[in-house]
DRENKETOR-276593 format. One record per residue (C-alpha): residue in three letters; z negated, x negated, y negated. Coordinates in nm, 2 decimals, always signed. Each point is the difference from the previous one (the first is absolute). Layout:
<atoms>
ATOM   res       c3       c1       c2
ATOM   ALA        Z        X        Y
...
</atoms>
This chain:
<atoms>
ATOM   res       c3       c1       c2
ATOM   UNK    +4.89    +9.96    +7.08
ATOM   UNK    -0.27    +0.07    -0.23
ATOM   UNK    -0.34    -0.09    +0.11
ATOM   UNK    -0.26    +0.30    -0.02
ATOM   UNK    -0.34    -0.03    -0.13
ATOM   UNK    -0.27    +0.05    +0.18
ATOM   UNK    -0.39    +0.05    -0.09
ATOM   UNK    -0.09    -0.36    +0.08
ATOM   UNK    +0.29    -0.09    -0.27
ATOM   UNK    -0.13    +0.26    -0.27
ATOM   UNK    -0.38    -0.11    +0.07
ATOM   UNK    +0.12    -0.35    -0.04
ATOM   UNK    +0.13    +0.06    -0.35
ATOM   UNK    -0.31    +0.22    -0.13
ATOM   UNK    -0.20    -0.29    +0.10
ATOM   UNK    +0.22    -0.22    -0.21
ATOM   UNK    +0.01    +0.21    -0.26
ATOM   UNK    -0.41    +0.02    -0.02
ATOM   UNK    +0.02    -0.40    +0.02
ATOM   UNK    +0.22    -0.04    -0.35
ATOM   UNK    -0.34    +0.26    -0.16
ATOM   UNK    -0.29    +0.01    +0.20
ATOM   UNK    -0.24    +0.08    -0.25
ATOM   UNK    +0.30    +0.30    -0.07
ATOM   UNK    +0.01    +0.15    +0.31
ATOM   UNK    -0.42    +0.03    +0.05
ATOM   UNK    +0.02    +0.16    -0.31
ATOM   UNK    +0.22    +0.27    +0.09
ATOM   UNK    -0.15    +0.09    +0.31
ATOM   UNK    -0.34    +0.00    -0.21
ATOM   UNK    +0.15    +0.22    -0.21
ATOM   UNK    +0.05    +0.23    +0.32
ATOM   UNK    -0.33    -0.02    +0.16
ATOM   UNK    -0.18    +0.06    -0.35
ATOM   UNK    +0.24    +0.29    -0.08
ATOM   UNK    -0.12    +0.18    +0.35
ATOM   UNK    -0.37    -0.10    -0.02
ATOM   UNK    -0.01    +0.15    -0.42
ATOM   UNK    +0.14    +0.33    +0.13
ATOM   UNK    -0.26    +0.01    +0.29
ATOM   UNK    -0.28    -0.08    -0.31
ATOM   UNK    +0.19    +0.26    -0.23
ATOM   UNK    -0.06    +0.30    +0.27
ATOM   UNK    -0.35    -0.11    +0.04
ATOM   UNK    -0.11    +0.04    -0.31
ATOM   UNK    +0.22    -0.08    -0.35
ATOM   UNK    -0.34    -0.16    -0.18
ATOM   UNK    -0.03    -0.23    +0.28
ATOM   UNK    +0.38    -0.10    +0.02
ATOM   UNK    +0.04    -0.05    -0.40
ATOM   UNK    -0.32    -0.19    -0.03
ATOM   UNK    -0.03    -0.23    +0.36
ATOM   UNK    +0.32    +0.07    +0.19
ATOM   UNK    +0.21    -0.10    -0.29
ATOM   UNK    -0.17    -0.28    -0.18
ATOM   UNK    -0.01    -0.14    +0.35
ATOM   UNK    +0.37    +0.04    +0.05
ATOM   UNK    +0.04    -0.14    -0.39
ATOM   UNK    -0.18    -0.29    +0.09
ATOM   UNK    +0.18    -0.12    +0.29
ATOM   UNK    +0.29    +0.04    -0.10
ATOM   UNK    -0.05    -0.13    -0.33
ATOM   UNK    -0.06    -0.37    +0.09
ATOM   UNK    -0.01    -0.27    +0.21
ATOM   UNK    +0.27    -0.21    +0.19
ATOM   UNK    +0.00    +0.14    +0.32
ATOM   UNK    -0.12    -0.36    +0.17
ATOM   UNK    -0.15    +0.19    +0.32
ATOM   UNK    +0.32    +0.19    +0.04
ATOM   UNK    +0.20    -0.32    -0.05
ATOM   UNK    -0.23    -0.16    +0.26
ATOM   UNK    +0.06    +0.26    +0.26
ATOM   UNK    +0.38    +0.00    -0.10
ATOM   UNK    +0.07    -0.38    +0.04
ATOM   UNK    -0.22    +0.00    +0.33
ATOM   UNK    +0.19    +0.21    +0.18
ATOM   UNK    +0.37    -0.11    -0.12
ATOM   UNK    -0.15    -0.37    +0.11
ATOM   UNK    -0.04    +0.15    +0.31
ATOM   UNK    +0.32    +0.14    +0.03
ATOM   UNK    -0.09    +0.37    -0.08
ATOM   UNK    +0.14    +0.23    -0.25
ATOM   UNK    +0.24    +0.23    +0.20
ATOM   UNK    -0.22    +0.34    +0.12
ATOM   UNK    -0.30    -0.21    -0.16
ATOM   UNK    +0.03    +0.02    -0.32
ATOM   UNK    -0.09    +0.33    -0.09
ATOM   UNK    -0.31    -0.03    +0.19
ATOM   UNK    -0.05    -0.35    -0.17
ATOM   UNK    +0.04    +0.13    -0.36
ATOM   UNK    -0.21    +0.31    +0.08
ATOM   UNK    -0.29    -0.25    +0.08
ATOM   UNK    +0.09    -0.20    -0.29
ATOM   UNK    -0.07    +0.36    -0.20
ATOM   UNK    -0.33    +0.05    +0.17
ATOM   UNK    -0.10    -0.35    -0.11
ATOM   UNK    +0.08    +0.05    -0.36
ATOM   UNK    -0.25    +0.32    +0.05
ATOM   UNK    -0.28    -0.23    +0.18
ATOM   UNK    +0.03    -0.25    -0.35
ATOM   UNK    -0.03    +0.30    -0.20
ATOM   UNK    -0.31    +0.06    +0.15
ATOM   UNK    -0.12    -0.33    +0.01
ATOM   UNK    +0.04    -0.06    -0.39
ATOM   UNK    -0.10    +0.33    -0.14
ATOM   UNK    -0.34    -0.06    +0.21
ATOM   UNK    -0.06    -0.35    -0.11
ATOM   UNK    +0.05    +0.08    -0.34
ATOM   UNK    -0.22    +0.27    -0.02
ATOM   UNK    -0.28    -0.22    +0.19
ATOM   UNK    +0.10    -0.26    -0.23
ATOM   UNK    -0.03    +0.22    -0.30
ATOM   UNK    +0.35    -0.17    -0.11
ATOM   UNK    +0.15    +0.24    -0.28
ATOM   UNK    +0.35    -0.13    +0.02
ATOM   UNK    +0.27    -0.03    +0.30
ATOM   UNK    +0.33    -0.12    -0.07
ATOM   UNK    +0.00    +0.04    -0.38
ATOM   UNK    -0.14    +0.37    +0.02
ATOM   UNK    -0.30    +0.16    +0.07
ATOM   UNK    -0.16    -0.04    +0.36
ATOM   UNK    +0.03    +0.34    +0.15
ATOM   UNK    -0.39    +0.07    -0.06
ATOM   UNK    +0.00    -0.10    -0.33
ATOM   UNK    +0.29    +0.28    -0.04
ATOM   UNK    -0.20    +0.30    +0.18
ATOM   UNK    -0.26    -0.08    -0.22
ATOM   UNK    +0.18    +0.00    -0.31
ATOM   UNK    +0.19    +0.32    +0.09
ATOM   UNK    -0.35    +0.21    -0.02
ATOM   UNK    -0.23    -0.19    -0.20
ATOM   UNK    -0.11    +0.14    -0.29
ATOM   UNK    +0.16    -0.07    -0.33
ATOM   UNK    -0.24    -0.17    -0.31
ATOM   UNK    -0.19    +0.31    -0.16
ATOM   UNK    +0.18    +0.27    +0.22
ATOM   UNK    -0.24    +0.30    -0.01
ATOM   UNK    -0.13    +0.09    +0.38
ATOM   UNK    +0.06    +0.29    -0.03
ATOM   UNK    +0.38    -0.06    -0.12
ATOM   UNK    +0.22    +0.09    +0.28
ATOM   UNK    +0.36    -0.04    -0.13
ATOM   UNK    +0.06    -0.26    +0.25
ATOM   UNK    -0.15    -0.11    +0.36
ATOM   UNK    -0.34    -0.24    -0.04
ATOM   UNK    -0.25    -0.01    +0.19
ATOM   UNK    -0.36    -0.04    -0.05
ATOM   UNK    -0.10    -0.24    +0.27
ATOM   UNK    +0.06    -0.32    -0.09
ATOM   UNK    +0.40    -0.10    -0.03
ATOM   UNK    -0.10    -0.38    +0.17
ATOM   UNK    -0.14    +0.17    +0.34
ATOM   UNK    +0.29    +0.22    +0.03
ATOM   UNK    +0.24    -0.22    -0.08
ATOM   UNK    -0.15    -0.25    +0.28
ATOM   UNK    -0.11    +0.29    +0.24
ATOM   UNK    +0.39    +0.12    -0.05
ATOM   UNK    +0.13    -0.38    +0.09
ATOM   UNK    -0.17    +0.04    +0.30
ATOM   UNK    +0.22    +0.31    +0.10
ATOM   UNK    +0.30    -0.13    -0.14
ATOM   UNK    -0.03    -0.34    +0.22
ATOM   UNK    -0.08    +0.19    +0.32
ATOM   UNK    +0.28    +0.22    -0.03
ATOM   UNK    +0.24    -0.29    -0.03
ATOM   UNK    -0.13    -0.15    +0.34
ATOM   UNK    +0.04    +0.35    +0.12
ATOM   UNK    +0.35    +0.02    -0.08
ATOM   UNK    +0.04    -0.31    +0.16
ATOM   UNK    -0.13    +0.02    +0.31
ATOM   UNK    +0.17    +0.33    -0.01
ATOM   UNK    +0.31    -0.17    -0.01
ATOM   UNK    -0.01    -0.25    +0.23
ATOM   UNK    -0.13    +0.26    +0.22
ATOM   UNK    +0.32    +0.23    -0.05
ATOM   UNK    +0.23    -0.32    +0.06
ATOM   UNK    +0.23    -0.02    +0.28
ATOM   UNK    -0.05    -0.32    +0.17
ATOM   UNK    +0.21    -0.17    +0.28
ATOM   UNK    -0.27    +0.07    +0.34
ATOM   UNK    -0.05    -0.43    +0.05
ATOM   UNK    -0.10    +0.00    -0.35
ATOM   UNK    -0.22    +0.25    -0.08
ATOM   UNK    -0.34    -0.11    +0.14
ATOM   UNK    +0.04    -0.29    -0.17
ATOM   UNK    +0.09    +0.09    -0.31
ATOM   UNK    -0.31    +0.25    +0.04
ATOM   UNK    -0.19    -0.25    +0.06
ATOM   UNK    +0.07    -0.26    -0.31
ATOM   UNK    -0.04    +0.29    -0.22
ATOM   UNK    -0.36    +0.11    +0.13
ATOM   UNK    -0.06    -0.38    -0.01
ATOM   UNK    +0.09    -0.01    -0.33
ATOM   UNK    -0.15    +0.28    -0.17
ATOM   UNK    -0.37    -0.13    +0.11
ATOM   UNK    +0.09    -0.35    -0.11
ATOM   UNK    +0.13    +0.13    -0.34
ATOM   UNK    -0.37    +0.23    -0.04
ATOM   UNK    -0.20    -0.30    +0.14
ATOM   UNK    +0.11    -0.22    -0.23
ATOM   UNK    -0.07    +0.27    -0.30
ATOM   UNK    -0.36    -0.02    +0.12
ATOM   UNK    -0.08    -0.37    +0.02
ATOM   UNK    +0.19    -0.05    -0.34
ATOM   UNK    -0.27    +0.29    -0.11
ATOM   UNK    -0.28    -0.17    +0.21
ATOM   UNK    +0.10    -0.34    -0.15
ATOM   UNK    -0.04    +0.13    -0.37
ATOM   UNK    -0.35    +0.19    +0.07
ATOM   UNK    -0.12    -0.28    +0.20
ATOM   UNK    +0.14    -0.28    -0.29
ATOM   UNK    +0.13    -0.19    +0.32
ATOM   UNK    +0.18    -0.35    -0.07
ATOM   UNK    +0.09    -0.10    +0.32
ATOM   UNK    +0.39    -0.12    +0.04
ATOM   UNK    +0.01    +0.06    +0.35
ATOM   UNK    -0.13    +0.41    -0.05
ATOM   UNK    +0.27    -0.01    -0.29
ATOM   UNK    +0.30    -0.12    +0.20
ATOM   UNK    -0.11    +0.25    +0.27
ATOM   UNK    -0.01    +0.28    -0.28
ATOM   UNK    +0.32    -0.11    -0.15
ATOM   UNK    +0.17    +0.05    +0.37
ATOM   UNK    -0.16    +0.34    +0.13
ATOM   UNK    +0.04    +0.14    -0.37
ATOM   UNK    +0.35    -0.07    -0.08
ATOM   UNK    +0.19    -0.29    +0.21
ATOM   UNK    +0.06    +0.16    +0.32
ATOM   UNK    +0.07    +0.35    -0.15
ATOM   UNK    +0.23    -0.17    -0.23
ATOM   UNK    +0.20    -0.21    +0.18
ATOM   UNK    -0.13    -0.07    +0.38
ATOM   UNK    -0.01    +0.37    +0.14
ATOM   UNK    +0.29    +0.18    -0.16
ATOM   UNK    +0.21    -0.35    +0.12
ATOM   UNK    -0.12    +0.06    +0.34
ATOM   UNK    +0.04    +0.37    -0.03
ATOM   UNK    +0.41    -0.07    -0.05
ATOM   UNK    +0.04    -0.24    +0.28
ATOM   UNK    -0.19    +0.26    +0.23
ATOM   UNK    +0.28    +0.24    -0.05
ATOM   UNK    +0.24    -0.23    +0.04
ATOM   UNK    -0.16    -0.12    +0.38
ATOM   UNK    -0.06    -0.33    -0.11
ATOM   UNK    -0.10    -0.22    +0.26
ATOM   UNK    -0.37    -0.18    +0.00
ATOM   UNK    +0.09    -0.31    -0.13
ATOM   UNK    +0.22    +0.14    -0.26
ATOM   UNK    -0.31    +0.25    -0.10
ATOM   UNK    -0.24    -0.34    +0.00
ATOM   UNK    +0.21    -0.15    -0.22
ATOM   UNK    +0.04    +0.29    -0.27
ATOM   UNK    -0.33    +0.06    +0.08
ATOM   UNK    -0.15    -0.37    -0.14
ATOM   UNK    +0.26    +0.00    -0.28
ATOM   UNK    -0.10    +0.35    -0.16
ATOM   UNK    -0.36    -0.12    +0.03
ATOM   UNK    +0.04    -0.29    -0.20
ATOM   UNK    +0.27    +0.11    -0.30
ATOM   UNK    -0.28    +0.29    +0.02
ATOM   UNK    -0.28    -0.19    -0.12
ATOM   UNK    +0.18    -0.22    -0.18
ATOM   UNK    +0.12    +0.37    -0.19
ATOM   UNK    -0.39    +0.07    -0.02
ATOM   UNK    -0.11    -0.37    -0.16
ATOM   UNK    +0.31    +0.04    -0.28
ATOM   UNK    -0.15    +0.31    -0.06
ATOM   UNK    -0.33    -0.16    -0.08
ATOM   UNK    +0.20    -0.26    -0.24
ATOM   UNK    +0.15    +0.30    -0.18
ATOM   UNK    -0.29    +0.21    -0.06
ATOM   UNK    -0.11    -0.32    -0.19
ATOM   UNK    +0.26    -0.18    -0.16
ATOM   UNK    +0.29    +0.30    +0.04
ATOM   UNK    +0.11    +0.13    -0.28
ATOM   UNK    -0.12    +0.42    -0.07
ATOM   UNK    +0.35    +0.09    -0.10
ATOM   UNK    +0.17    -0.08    +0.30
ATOM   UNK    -0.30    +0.06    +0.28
ATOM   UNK    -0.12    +0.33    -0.14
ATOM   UNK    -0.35    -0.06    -0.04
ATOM   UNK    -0.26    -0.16    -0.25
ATOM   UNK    -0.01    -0.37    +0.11
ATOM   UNK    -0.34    -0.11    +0.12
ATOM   UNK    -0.11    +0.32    +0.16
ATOM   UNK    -0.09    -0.18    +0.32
ATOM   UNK    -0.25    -0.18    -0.22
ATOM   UNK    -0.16    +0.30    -0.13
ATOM   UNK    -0.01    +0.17    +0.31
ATOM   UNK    -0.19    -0.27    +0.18
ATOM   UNK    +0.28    -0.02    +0.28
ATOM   UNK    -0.03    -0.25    +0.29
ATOM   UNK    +0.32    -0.21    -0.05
ATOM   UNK    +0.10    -0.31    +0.15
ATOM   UNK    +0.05    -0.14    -0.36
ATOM   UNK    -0.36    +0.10    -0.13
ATOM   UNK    -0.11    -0.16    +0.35
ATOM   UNK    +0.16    -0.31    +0.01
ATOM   UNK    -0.07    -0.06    -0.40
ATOM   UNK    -0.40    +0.06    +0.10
ATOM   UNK    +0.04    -0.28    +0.32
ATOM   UNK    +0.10    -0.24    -0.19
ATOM   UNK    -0.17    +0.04    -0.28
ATOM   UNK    -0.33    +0.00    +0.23
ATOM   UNK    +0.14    -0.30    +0.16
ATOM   UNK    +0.07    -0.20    -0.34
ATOM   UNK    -0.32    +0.13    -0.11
ATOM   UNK    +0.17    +0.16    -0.26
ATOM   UNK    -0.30    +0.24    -0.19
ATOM   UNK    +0.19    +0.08    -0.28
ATOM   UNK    +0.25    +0.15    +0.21
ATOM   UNK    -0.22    +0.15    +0.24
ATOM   UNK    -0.16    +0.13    -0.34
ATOM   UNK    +0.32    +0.18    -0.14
ATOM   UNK    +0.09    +0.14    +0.34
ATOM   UNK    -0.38    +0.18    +0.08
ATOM   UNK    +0.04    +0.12    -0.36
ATOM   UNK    +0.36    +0.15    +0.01
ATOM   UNK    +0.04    +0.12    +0.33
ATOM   UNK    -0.07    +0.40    +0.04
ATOM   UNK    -0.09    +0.05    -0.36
ATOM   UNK    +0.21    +0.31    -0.07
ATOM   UNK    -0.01    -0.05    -0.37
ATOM   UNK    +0.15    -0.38    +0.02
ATOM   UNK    +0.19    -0.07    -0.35
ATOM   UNK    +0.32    -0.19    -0.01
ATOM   UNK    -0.17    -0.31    -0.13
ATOM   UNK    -0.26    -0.01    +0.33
ATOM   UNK    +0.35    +0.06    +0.22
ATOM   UNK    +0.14    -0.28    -0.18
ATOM   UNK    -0.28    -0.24    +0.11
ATOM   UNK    -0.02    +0.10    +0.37
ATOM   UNK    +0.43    -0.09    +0.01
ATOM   UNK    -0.11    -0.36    -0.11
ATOM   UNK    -0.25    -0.02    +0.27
ATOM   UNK    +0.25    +0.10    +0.21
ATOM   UNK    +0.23    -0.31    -0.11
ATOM   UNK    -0.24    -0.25    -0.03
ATOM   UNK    -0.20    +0.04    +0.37
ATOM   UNK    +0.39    -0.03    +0.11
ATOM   UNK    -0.04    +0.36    +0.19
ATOM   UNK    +0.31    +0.14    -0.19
ATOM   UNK    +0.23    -0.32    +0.11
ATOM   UNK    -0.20    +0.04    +0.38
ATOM   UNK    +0.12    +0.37    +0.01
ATOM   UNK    +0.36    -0.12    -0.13
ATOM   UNK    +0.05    -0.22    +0.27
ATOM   UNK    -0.14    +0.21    +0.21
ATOM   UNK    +0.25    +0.29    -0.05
ATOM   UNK    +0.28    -0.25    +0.04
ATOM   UNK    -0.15    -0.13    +0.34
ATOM   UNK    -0.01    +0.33    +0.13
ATOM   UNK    +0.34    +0.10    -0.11
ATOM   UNK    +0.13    -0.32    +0.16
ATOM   UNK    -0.14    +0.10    +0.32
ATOM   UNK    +0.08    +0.37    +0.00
ATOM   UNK    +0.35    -0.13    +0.01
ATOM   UNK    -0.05    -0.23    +0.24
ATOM   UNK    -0.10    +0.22    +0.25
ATOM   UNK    +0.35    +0.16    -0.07
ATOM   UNK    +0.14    -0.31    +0.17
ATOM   UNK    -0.15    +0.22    +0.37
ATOM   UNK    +0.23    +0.29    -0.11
ATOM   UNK    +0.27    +0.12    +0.22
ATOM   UNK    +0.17    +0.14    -0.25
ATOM   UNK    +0.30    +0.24    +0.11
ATOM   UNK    +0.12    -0.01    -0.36
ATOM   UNK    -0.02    -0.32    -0.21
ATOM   UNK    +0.10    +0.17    -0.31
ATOM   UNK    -0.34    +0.22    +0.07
ATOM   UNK    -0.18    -0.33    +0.06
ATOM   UNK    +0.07    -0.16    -0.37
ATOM   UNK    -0.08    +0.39    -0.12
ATOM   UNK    -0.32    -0.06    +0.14
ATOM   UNK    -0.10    -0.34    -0.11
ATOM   UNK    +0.07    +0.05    -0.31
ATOM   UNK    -0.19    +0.33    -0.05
ATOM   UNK    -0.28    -0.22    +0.16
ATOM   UNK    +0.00    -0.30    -0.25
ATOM   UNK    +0.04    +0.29    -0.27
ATOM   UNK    -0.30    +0.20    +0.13
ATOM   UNK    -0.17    -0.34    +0.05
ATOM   UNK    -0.01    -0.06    -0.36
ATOM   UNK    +0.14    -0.35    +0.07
ATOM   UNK    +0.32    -0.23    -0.17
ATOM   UNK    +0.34    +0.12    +0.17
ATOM   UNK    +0.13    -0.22    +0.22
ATOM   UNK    +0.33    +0.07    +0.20
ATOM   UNK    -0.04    +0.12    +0.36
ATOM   UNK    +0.17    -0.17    +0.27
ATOM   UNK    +0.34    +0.08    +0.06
ATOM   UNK    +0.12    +0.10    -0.31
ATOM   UNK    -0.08    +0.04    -0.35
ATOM   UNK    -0.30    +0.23    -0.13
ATOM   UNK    +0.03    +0.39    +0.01
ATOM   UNK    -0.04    +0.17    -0.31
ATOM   UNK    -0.39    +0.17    +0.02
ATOM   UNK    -0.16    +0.08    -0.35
ATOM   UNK    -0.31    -0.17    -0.05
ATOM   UNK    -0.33    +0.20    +0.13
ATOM   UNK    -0.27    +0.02    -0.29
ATOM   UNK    -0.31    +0.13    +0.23
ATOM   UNK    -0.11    +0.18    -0.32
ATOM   UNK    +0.24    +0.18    -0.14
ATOM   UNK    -0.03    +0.27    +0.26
ATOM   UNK    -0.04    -0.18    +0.33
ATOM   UNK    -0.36    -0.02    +0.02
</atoms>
């Protein structure tokens, strides 16, 4: 007699299905939420939908490897979820590509970066669309310009378009069916989140303004700013759905914090030493910018400890001049090798990623297949060399450049 399928069966192969293309599946249900929330836009008013609602749409869908969704994803299958979960779990894995939109079209416009993922940053395109062309006449009006300055709308128009993303976030999460035990938590870890994320946005401003060099403030920066929104809460977010018990959640919990800093420091390497064609962005921007890394901080320790003046000399000079040629860029790299600090953040990353997957060892994983899904995405995230997970040879996870599109 033939066996009939039930809903548990059916849920059981969706969530398979999502596990062979996770970055797939976010996208499509992406593609659904933007769809609803550009109509909503559209009836609003059609200026405001072409100009913000859609470029906001364009830009998260046009980038990016879904890492927060992948997070959430593999969390929850670890936890043996994925039946009546997964929809809610790749709706919040949506929302979270709307919270990194946000988060990168506000820190480019603070840091006045012209280029994101090959193209222009999303200011630096508002202002292009109505600035006024060389030797246009003012009173030419064949075509939209405006006579404010292009570079404060552009910015002042960033500002909208990133707070309409987090909008259509929250808005999602908020229209999300969760299972009743979950959804206080998973409330919860995305309030939590969302304060981390804009914390960590201010002390990375306060550190510039301030010209702080502490390591200590620029591990704490790297965490709030993008670690724990990266990797640690979206983790914890998918094994919340999936009822995972305390120790389990402690486990996931210590692992995504460390492959999430680990994600931050090799995103310090590459704004450095990474090459522009395959992050996105000008290398050496964190330079210019004056940012409070843990590279530029360890390189001035040790440097002050060696009693290194030269060093110390090419560092006060370079860091936060805007106008830094390639040459000047070129000298602050060396600094960077010779105090050691680039081989001290090396080892570093690889230190964490060891550990982030050593918490794994905790993990009562329902699914073992999920397990090597997940420490591989990890080691990937991480930065580090591959190594094969226990159990089993390595799952196939493309390597995560932080830059090209990630943050």
């Amino acid at each position: 007699m033939r066996r009939i399928r039930t809903a548990d069966d059916q849920g059981a192969d969706r969530a398979r299905a999502v596990d062979a293309d996770v970055a797939g599946a976010v996208e499509r249900v992406l593609d659904e939420v933007l769809g609803a929330r550009l109509a909503e836009a559209a009836a609003a008013d059609a200026l405001f939908g072409r100009d913000i609602a859609e470029r906001v749409a364009r830009f998260t869908l046009g980038g990016g490897k879904r890492l927060r969704g992948r997070f959430v994803w593999w969390g929850l299958r670890v936890c043996g979820g994925g039946g009546e979960t997964a929809g809610a779990a790749l709706r919040l894995a949506a929302a979270l590509e709307l919270v990194q939109t946000c988060a990168l079209v506000h820190d480019d416009m603070m840091d006045g970066a012209e280029l994101r993922r090959g193209r222009p940053a999303l200011h630096a395109e508002l202002r292009g669309q109505y600035a006024r062309r060389p030797g246009q006449d003012r009173s030419d009006r064949s075509a939209e310009t405006f006579a404010r300055p292009a570079e404060t709308f552009g910015r002042s128009a960033a500002i909208l378009a990133g707070d309409l993303a987090l909008a259509w976030a929250d808005d999602t999460v908020m229209d999300t069916r969760f299972p009743a035990p979950a959804r206080s938590a998973v409330h919860a870890l995305w309030r939590t989140m969302r304060t981390e994320m804009v914390a960590g946005q201010y002390l990375d401003l306060h550190g510039q303004a301030t010209a702080c060099r502490s390591p200590a403030r620029a591990v704490r920066t790297a965490r709030l700013k993008s670690a724990r929104y990266s990797v640690e809460r979206p983790l914890l977010m998918g094994a919340a759905l999936a009822g995972a018990d305390d120790r389990t959640a402690g486990a996931l919990r210590s692992a995504g914090r460390c492959a999430g800093l680990a994600f931050q420091l090799h995103d310090d390497l590459l704004g450095v030493f990474g090459d522009p064609e395959e992050t996105g962005k000008p290398s050496g921007d964190d330079i210019r910018e004056g940012k409070l890394t843990y590279l530029t901080a360890v390189a001035r320790a040790r440097a002050e400890a060696a009693g290194d003046d030269g060093a110390l000399g090419v560092l006060d000079a370079a860091l936060g001049d805007p106008g830094l040629s390639a040459a000047a860029v070129d000298r602050v790299r060396d600094v960077f090798v010779s105090t050691g600090a680039r081989a001290a953040l090396e080892d570093k990353v690889e230190i964490l990623a060891d550990r982030s997957v050593a918490h794994l060892a905790d993990v009562r994983a329902a699914d073992p297949a999920a397990l090597r899904h997940l420490h591989a995405l990890l080691r990937a995230t991480a930065g580090a060399r591959t190594h094969a997970p226990p159990g089993g040879p390595p799952a196939t996870v493309p390597v995560v450049a932080a830059r090209a599109g990630e943050r």
